[in-house]
C-alpha positions as CSV (number, residue, x, y, z in Angstrom):
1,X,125.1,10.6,106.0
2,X,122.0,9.1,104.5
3,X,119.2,7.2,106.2
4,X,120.3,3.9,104.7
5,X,123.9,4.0,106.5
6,X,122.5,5.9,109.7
7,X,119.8,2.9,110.5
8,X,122.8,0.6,109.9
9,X,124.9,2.8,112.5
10,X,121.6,2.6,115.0
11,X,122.2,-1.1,114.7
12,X,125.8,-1.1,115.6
13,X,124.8,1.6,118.6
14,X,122.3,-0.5,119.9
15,X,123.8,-4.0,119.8
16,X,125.0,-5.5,123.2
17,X,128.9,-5.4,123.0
18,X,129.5,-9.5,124.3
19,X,133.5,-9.8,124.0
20,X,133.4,-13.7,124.9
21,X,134.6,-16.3,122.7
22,X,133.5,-18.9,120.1
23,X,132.5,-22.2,121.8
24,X,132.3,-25.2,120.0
25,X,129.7,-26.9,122.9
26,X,127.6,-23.6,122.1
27,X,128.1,-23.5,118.3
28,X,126.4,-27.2,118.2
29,X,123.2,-25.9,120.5
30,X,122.7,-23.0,117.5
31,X,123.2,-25.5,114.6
32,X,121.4,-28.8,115.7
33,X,118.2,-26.5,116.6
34,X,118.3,-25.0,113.0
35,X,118.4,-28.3,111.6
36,X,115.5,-29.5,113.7
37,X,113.5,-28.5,110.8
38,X,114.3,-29.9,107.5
39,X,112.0,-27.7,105.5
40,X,111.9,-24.2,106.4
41,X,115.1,-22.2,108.2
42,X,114.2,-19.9,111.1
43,X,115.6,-16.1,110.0
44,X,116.3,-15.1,113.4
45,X,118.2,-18.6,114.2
46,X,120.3,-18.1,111.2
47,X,121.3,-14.5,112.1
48,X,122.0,-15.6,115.4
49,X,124.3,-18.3,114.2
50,X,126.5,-16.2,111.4
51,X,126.4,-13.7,114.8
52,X,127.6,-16.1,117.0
53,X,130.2,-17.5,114.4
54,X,131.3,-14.1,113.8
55,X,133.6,-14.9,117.3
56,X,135.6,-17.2,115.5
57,X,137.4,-14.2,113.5
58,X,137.8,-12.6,117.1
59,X,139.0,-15.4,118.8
60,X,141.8,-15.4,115.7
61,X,143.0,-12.2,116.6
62,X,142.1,-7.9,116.1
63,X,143.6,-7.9,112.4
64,X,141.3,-10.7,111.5
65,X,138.3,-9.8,113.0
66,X,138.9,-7.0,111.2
67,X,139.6,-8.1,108.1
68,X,136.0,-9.6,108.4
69,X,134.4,-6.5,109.7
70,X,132.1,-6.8,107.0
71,X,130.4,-9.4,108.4
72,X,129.3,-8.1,111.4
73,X,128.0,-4.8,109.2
74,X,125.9,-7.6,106.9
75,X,124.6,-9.0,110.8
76,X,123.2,-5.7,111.1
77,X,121.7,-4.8,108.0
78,X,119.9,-8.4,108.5
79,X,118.6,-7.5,111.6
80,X,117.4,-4.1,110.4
81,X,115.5,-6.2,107.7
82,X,114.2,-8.3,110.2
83,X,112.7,-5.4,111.7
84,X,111.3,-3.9,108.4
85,X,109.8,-7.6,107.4
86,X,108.5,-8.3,110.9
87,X,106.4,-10.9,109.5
88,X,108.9,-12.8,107.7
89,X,110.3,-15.6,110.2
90,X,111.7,-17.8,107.7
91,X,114.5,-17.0,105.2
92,X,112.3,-18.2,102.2
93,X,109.8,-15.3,103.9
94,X,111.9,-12.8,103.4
95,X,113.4,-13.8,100.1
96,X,110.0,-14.5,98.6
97,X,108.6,-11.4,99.9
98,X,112.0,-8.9,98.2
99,X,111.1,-11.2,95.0
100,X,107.3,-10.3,94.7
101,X,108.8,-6.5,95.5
102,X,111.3,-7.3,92.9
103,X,114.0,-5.8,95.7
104,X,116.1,-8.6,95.6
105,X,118.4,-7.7,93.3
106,X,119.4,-4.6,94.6
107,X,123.1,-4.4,96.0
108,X,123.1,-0.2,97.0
109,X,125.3,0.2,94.5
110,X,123.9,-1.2,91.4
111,X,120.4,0.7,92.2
112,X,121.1,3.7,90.1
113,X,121.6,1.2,87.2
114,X,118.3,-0.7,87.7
115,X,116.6,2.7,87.2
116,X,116.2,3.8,90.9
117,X,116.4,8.1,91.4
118,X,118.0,9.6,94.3
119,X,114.8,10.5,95.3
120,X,113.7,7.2,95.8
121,X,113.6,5.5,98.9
122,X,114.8,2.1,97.9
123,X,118.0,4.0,96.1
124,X,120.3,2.7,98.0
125,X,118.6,-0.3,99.2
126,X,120.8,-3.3,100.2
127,X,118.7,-6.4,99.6
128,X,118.3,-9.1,102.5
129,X,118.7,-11.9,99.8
130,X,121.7,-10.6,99.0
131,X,122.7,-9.9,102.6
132,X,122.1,-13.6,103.6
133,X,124.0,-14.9,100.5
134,X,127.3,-13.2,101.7
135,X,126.6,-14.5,105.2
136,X,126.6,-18.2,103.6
137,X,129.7,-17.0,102.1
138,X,131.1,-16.7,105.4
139,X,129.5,-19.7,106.7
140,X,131.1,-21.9,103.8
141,X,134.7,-20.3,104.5
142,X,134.3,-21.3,107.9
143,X,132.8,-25.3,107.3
144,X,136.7,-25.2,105.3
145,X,138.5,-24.1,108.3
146,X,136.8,-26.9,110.4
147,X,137.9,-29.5,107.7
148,X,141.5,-28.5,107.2
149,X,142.2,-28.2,111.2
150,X,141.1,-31.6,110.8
151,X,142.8,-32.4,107.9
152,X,145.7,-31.1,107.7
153,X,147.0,-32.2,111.6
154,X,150.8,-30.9,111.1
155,X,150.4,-27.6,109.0
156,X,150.4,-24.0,111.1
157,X,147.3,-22.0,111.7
158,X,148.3,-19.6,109.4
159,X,149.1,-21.8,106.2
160,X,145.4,-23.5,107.5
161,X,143.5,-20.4,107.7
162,X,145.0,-19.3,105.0
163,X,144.4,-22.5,102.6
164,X,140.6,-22.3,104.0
165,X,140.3,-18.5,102.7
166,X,141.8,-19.4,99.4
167,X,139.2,-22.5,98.5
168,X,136.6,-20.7,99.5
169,X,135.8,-16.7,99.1
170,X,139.0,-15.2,98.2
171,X,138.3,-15.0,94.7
172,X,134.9,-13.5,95.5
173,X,136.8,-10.3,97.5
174,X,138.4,-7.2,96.0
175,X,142.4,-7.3,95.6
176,X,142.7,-4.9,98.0
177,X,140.6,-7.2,100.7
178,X,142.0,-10.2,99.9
179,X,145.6,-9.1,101.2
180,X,144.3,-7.3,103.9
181,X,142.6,-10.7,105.1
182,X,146.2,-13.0,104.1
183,X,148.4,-10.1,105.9
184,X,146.0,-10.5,109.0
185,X,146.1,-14.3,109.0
186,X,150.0,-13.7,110.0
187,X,149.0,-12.8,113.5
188,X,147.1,-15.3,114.1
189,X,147.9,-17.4,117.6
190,X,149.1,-21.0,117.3
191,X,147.3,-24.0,116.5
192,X,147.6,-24.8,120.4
193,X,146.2,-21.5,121.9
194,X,143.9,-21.4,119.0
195,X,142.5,-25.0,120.1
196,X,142.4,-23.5,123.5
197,X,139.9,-20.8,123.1
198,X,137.2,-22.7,121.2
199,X,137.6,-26.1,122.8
200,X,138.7,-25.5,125.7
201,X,141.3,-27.4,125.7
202,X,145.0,-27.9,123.7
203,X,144.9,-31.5,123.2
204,X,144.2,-31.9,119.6
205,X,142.8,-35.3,119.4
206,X,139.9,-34.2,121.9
207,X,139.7,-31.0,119.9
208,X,139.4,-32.3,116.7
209,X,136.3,-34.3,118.4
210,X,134.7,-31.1,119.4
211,X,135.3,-29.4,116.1
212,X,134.2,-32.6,114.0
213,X,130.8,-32.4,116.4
214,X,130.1,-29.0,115.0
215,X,131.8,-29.6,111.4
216,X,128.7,-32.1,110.3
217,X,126.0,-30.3,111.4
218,X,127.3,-26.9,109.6
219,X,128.1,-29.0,106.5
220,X,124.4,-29.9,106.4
221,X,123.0,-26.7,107.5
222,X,125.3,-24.6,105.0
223,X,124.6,-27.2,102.1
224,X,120.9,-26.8,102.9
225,X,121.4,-23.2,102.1
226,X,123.1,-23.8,99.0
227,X,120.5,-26.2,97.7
228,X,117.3,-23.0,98.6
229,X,119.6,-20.6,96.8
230,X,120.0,-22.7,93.9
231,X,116.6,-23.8,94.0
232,X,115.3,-19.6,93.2
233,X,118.4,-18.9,91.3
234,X,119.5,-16.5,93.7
235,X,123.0,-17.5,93.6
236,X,124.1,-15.2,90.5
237,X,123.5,-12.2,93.3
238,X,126.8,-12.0,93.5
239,X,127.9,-14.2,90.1
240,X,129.3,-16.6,91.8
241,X,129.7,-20.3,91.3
242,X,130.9,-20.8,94.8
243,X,128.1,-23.0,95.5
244,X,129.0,-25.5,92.9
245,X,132.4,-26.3,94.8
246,X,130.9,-26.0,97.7
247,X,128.3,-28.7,96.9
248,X,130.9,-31.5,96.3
249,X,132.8,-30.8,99.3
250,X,129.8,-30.9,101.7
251,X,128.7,-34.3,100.6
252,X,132.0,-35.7,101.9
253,X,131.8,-33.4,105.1
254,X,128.5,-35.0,105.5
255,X,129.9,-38.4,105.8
256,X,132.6,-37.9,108.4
């Protein structure tokens, strides 16, 4: 096993195991102190919040968490970065900083093609830009889900989860993934139970309240993410125009 994956696995070994579920009430404390400032965005704040969020695809079931397993392996590749880069405390840090190294384009797998040697130690370098742009990924998939349990009031978890996954990332995930993810969406608990464990309670209009509480602030927060990514071109990481959907949507999640 090489260095690379072993310092990931460290990570994973020396994480705090916390088996508790998503709550809305604590989702907002995470996003309205990120969006205290409207300039620069805290990198540990936003790796707590994709880690914190990352309970939502637990509290939707073991297939689904899962299916998103790759998540919580992108969580700790950031936090491994954040301990390389210890003097990076914004994300625009830690970007600028893989830029001026030109690391930022690196995926681990594309390396080899960019001229990198075995022998070199960024070989199979993973890039934090690039890391952080799949985490917004997830972050966008999620600001859908909010909507459409809003939205769409009579349709099942599954079809909403579901729907959420198709607008947003599927397209951006390997064939194999994406059924993996739409078979594990099957098994996910009702609307009801579901409403339960991150509201704390079943009764969807008091629910949707919650959810709406933490639905704007995301929408802002993720957009803001958009706009920096955009703004150093960063977004053709992964060649996607994900962010140009996204855009239009989160002017109209802004407003709600």
């Amino acid at each position: 096993i090489n260095a690379e994956y072993m310092g990931i696995f460290r990570v994973f070994l020396m994480e705090k195991v916390d088996e508790s579920h998503f709550d809305c009430a604590k989702a907002l404390v995470f996003l309205n102190k990120i969006n205290e400032d409207p300039k620069q965005i805290n990198l540990q704040q936003f790796h707590d919040i994709c880690k914190y969020f990352t309970k939502l695809t637990g509290s939707m079931g073991a297939l689904v968490s899962r299916g998103f397993q790759d998540i919580h392996t992108k969580c700790a590749l950031l936090t491994e970065h954040m301990t390389k880069y210890a003097d990076c405390k914004s994300i625009s840090d830690i970007v600028d900083k893989e830029i001026s190294l030109n690391l930022h384009i690196l995926s681990g797998d594309n390396n080899g093609k960019l001229g990198y040697k075995k022998d070199d130690p960024n070989f199979l370098y993973e890039s934090a830009s690039r890391t952080i742009l799949r985490l917004i990924w997830f972050l966008t998939l999620l600001t859908h889900l909010f909507k459409n349990i809003r939205t769409y009031q009579e349709e099942t978890m599954e079809k909403i989860a579901s729907k959420s996954y198709n607008d947003s990332i599927a397209n951006f995930h390997t064939p194999v993934l994406r059924e993996t993810i739409r078979t594990a969406f099957m098994t996910v608990p009702t609307k009801k139970d579901f409403l339960q464990i991150i509201c704390g309670t079943s009764d969807f209009k008091v629910a949707c309240d919650k959810i709406g509480n933490v639905l704007k602030p995301l929408a802002i927060f993720v957009a803001k993410l958009w706009k920096y990514f955009q703004e150093k071109k960063l977004t053709s990481l992964e060649q996607t125009q994900l962010n140009i959907k996204f855009n239009a949507l989160s002017l109209s999640l802004i407003h709600i």
